[in-house]
N, C-alpha and C positions, 0 to 999 in steps of 0.2 A: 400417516402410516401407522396401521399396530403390529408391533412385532412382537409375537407370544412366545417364548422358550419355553416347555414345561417338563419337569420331569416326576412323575408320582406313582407309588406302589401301595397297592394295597391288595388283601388277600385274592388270589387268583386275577388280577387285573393290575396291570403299568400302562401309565398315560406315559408317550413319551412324542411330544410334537415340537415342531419349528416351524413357525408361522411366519413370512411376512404377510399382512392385507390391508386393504385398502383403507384411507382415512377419512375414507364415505361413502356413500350410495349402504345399499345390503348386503351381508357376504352371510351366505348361509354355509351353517354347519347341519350337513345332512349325513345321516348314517343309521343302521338299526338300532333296534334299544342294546343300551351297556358298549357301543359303539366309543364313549367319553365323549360327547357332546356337550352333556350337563356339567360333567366334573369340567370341563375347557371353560365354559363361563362360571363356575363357581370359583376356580380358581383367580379368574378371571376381578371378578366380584370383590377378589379378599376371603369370601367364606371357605373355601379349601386353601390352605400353604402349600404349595408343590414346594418336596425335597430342595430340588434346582427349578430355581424360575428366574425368569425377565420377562415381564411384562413393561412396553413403553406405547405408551396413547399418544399419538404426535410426541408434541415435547414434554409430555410428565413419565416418570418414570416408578410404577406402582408395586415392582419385586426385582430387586436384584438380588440375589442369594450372595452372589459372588464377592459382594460388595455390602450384606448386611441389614439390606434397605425392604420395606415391608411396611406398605401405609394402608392403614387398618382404613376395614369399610366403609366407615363412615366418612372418611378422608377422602373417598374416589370420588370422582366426577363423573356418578353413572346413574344411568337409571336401571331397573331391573323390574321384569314383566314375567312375571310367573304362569304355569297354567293354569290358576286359579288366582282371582280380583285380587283376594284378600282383605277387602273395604272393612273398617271400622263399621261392624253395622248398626251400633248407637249414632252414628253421624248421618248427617246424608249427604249427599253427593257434593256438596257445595261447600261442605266440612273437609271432607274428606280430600278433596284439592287445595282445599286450603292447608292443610299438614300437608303436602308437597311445598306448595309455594312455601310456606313459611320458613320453610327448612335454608332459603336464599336469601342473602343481604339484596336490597332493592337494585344498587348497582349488577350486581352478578347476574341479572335472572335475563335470561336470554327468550325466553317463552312467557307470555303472559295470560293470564285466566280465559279471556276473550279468545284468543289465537288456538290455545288446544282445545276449549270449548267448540270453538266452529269445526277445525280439522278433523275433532272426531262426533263430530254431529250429537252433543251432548246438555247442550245449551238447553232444552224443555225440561230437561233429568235432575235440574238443580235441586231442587225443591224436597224431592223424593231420596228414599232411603235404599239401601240396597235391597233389603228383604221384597222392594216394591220394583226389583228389574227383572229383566230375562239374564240368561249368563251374555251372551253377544254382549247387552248391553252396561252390566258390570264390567268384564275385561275392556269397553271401550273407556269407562270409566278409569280403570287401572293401568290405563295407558297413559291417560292425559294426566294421573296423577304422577306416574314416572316424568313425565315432558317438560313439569311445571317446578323438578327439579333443576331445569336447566344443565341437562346430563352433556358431557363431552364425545359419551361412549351410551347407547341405551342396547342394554341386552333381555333379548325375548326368546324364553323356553319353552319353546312349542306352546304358544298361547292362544292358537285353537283346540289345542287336541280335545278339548273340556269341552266343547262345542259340537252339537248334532250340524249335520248337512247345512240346513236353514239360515243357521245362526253364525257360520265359517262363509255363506254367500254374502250375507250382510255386513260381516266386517271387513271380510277383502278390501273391499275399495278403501274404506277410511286407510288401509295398513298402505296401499298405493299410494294414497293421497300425504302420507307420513313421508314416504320415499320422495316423492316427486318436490315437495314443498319446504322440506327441512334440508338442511345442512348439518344434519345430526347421524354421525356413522351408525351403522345398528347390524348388533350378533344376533342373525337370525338361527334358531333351533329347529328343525323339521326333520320328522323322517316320511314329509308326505311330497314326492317328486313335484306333483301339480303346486303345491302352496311356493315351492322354491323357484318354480318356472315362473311363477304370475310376478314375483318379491324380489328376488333376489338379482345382483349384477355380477355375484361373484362366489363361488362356493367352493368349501372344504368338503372332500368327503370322508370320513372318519371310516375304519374298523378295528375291531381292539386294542385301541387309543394309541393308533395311528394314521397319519395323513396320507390315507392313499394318493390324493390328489389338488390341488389347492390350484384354479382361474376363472377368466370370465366363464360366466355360466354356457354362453354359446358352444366356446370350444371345446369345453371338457364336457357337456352332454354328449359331445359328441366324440368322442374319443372311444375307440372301439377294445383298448386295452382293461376298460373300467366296467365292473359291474354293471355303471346306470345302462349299458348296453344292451346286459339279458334281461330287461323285463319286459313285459305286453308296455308298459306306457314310455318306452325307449321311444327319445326323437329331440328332434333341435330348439331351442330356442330362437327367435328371429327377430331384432329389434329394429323394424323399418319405419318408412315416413310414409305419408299420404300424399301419390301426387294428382289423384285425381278421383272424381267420383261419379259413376252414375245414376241418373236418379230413376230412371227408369227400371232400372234392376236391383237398385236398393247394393250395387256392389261399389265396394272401395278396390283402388290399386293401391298396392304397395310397393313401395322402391326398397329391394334390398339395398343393405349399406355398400355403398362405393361402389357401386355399377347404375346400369340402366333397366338392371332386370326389373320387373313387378310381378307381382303376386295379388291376383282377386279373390276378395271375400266380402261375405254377406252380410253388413254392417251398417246403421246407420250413419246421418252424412257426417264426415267430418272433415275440417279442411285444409288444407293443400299444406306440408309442412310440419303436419303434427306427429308425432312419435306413434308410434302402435305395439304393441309386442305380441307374438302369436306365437303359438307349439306346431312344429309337426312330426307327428309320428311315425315311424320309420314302417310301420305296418302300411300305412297310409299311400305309401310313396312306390309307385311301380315302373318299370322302366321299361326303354323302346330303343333299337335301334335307329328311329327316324324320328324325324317328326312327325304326332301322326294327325292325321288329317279333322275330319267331323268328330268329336268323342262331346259325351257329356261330362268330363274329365276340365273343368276349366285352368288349371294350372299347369302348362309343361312348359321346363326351362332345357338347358340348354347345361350337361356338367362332363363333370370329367370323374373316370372312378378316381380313387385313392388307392383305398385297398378293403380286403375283405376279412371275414372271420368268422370262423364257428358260431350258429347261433347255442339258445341253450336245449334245440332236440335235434337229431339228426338231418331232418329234414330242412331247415332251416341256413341260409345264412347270413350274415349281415354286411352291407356293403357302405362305406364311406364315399360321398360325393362332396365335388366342390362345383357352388356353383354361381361362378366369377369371382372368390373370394367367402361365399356363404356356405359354413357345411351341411350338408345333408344326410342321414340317415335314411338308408331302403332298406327292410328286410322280406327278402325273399327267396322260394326254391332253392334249394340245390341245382332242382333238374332246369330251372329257369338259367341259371345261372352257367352253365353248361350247355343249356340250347343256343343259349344266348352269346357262349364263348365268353363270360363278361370276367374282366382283368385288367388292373393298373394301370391310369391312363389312358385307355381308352373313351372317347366321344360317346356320350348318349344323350338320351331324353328323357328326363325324370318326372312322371305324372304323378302328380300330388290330389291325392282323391277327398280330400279334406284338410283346411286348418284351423286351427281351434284358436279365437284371440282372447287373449289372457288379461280382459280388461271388462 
């Protein structure tokens, strides 16, 4: 568990947050810029003092104001990924890991040269200096140098944003593969919805350095009280398993969690049991009275409304479904919504015109 307290002033801006989150998996801190993202992990870090803080990493305990206590940077058990490498560029990659490692008595070191080498696919890169990478390929570097600290806590500040299109597709997976592989909690930094959809298991969302909202990422995308509601890329996260495949259609099923429902998408094979994570957009998502019949629509489930709410233009509004325990996001008409008599509780069928898997 990390529980953050913080309290900080500075001209025209107070961070003022109460954090419990989780003591693993990703919990993204997403918000616009000057939202305190940055200052939550600098403080975080040691490099900012909050006035009042408590900061506690499982069982160490890195700011108590209350109590006196304040253990200086170099003292934390973290790593820290900038959105830029940073690399020594008189080193080369193989140096430059090595001042990670070295920074750990042989006993302590939890990650070894080999293990973050492979994880972030960096093992050819040895040899070579930074001035001789692309950025993808530095920041992957800058990563496994934070790894090889054998950090408790590794915190990353929006460590794409430095990145064009190309080079944020190509290091996704490795950041997955960091997730799925380590037991290493991680403060993710984003203010880009899709990067926190595909990463993260848990999210704060910050505005002027406060916690609008702080749980798993499923629930709170979808919470109709929160900003992430008004925008074109509003919609759910969905982490299901794989219980079937066809191969003649190149389609996977998906089991949402804790029922019998599936959901088809167009995927290569994979088999029976495996985890998946997919978005769906609330634009995406239209609804029926019935079940309806022949459609080239392949997804309709079976929900129930919740409740609704103003989208962000007149015309617009946004509807909460549950469907058997999964929530779903629809946004549509007014007039739809009204022809449709649709309201709290009531039985529908929600057609999902596309899902997008975040993998």
């Amino acid at each position: 568990m990390i529980h953050m307290r913080l309290k900080l002033d500075y001209p025209g801006f107070a961070l003022d947050v109460d954090l419990q989150l989780p003591g693993r998996g990703v919990t993204a801190l997403y918000g616009h810029s000057g939202s305190g993202k940055t200052t939550c992990l600098r403080c975080i870090a040691g490099l900012e003092r909050a006035d009042q803080g408590f900061i506690q990493v499982n069982d160490e305990v890195w700011q108590d104001s209350d109590n006196k206590v304040f253990v200086a940077p170099h003292n934390r058990a973290l790593g820290y990924v900038f959105q830029e490498a940073s690399l020594f560029p008189h080193l080369s990659v193989l140096a430059n890991l090595e001042f990670g490692l070295k920074r750990i008595p042989k006993p302590q070191r939890r990650v070894d040269m080999a293990h973050a080498s492979e994880l972030l696919g960096i093992r050819h890169l040895l040899d070579r200096h930074p001035q001789h990478l692309s950025g993808g390929e530095r920041q992957r570097v800058g990563i496994a140098r934070a790894l090889l600290t054998s950090p408790k806590l590794l915190l990353m500040d929006e460590p794409l944003a430095a990145l064009d299109a190309q080079r944020k597709s190509e290091i996704l997976p490795y950041l997955q593969r960091l997730h799925d592989e380590l037991d290493i909690p991680v403060l993710y930094v984003s203010h880009s919805q899709d990067e926190v959809a595909r990463l993260a298991d848990h999210i704060v969302l910050l505005s002027n350095g406060k916690a609008l909202a702080s749980g798993p990422i499923g629930q709170t995308l979808a919470r109709l009280d929160l900003p992430l509601a008004m925008g074109d890329d509003a919609g759910v996260v969905i982490e299901g398993r794989v219980s079937a495949y066809d191969a003649d259609y190149q389609l996977l099923s998906l089991q949402l969690p804790g029922t019998s429902l599936n959901i088809r998408v167009p995927h290569t094979p994979m088999d029976a049991g495996q985890a998946l994570r997919c978005k769906v957009q609330a634009r995406d998502v239209s609804l029926n009275l019935h079940s309806a019949g022949h459609s080239s629509i392949l997804n309709r489930l079976p929900v129930t409304v919740v409740s609704e709410m103003n989208a962000d233009n007149a015309a617009h509004v946004l509807i909460r479904l549950d469907a058997a325990g999964t929530p779903l996001l629809a946004r549509i008409t007014r007039y739809s919504r009204d022809h449709l008599d649709i309201h709290p509780g009531q039985q529908l069928w929600a057609q999902i015109k596309a899902v997008a898997v975040l993998a």
